[in-house]
C-alpha positions, 0 to 999 in steps of 0.5 A: 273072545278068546284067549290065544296062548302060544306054548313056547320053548326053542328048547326041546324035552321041557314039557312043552306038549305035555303042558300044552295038553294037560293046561287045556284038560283042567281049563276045559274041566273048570268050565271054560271052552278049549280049543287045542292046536297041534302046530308041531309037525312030531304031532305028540299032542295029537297023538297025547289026546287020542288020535293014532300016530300018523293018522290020515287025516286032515289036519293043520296043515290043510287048514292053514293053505286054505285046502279045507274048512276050519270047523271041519278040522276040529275033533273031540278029546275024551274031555267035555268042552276040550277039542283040539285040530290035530297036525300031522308030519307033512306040516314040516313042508309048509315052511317051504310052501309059505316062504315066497308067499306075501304075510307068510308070518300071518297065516295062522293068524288068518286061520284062527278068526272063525275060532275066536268067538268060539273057545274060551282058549285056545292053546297052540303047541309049538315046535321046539325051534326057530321056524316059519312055524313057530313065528306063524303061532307066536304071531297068532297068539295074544300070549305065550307062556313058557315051559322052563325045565329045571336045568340049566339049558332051560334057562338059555332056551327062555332067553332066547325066546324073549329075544324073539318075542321082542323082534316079532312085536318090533318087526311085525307090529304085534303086542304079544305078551308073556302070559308067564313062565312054569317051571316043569321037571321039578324035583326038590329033592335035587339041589339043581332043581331048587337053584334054577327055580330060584333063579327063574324067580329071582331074575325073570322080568316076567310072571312066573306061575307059583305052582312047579310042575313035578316030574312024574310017571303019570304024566310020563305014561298018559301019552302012551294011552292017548290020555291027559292026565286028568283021565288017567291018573288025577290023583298024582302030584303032576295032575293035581299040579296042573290043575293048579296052574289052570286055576293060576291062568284063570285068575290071571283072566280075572285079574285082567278084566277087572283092571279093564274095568277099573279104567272103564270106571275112571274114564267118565271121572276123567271127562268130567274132570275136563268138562267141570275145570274152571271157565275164564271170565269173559270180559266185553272189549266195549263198554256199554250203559247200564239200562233198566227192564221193568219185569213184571213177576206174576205169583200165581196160587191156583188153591180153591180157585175154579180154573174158569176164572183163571190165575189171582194175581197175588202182587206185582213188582217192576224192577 
């Protein structure tokens, strides 16, 4: 089943597509199935894996109102194993469309089910706000991980979004968690960079993925040749950055399930614990005679002896 990651920031300019697009180039080149959504109605990661800005095409938008089959919206990016369902400027309007509708919040949820036996990931870009969009993607995700540039906006935008994340799973019934937080628009150089990755580090409840996404003119020109950087410039620092932070979310995967796993094994110690606990006696409420059953115990030895002929009775005892 797959892995439904929301990448989230109520932030704008933190590198919140250019991750979305990248993490899923180097998870798809590290052998998983990827399945990109455009939910961001700028459709900058549209445009960031190949398709022409504004294209006519259906998209996101007609798939979610039902106005076309699912598997019909999925395109191929230059990446083996990487697809993605492209969004388009028309997808502002369904904020309106869905506002009087019953389970608003669920539509994207629906729309993903024919997918989530079939990727090994999917990833969602998000708008850069507090929408009907943005609670559709987060509620259809299992996990959201958090782009945090390095500035001090970047830090009030990851507190808001926590706040949100808390209200979705306590007034929608949902148990989204937070996959992790990567800081993006790293420069060691800059004093400002070095305190709020610290400060991320150091007061962020949640995991914060070791790697630290450098500011880098690759990643800054991929987009304008409808590139990932994986296929432009993959020996730079903000590629092979990513492709850290791929290896980082895969091993999470694996860290989860072998936790699954170790609780599986303690299950049947658990039972067995309960079924072998110590019985009380039971004590008879009458009293009753002691009586005595004479038994007669037969040893037989079949050695040598024709079956004919039948078992020798070697003694006999009563009791």
């Amino acid at each position: 089943m797959a892995r439904v990651i929301a990448i989230c920031n109520q932030k704008g300019g933190v590198g919140k597509t250019t991750t979305s697009v990248n993490l899923g180039a180097y998870l798809a080149a590290s052998g998983k199935k990827v399945l990109l959504i455009d939910f961001d109605p700028q459709a900058n990661a549209s445009s960031g894996v190949g398709l022409a800005k504004n294209a006519d095409v259906k998209n996101i938008y007609h798939g979610v109102l039902a106005e076309a089959a699912p598997m019909e919206l999925v395109r191929q990016t230059g990446v083996h194993r990487y697809e993605f369902i492209p969004a388009h400027p028309s997808l502002a309007g369904l904020t309106i469309e869905l506002l009087q509708k019953p389970e608003r919040e669920y539509y994207l949820h629906k729309f993903l089910d024919p997918f989530r036996y079939v990727y090994d990931y999917i990833l969602i870009d998000l708008p850069p706000s507090v929408s009907l969009l943005t609670v559709n993607g987060l509620v259809a995700a299992d996990e959201v991980l958090i782009p945090v540039q390095c500035e001090y906006y970047g830090l009030e935008g990851l507190s808001q979004l926590l706040e949100t994340v808390d209200m979705i799973n306590k007034n929608l019934g949902r148990n989204l968690k937070i996959a992790g937080a990567v800081i993006t628009m790293y420069d060691a150089r800059e004093h400002l960079s070095r305190e709020v990755a610290k400060e991320v580090r150091r007061h962020f409840n949640g995991h914060v993925y070791d790697v630290e996404i450098p500011r880098s003119i690759a990643l800054a020109e991929a987009p304008s040749f409808g590139k990932p950087v994986i296929s432009y410039a993959p020996d730079t620092p903000g590629a092979r950055a990513y492709e850290r932070l791929a290896r980082e979310v895969i091993a999470q995967e694996v860290r989860s399930r072998e936790a699954v796993n170790e609780k599986i094994m303690e299950a049947p110690q658990a039972i067995a614990t309960q079924v072998i606990a110590p019985i009380a006696p039971v004590v008879p409420t009458k009293p009753f005679r002691e009586r005595t059953i004479p038994i007669r115990v037969v040893v037989a030895k079949t050695e040598s002896i024709p079956a004919a002929n039948g078992p020798k009775i070697l003694y006999e005892h009563s009791v």
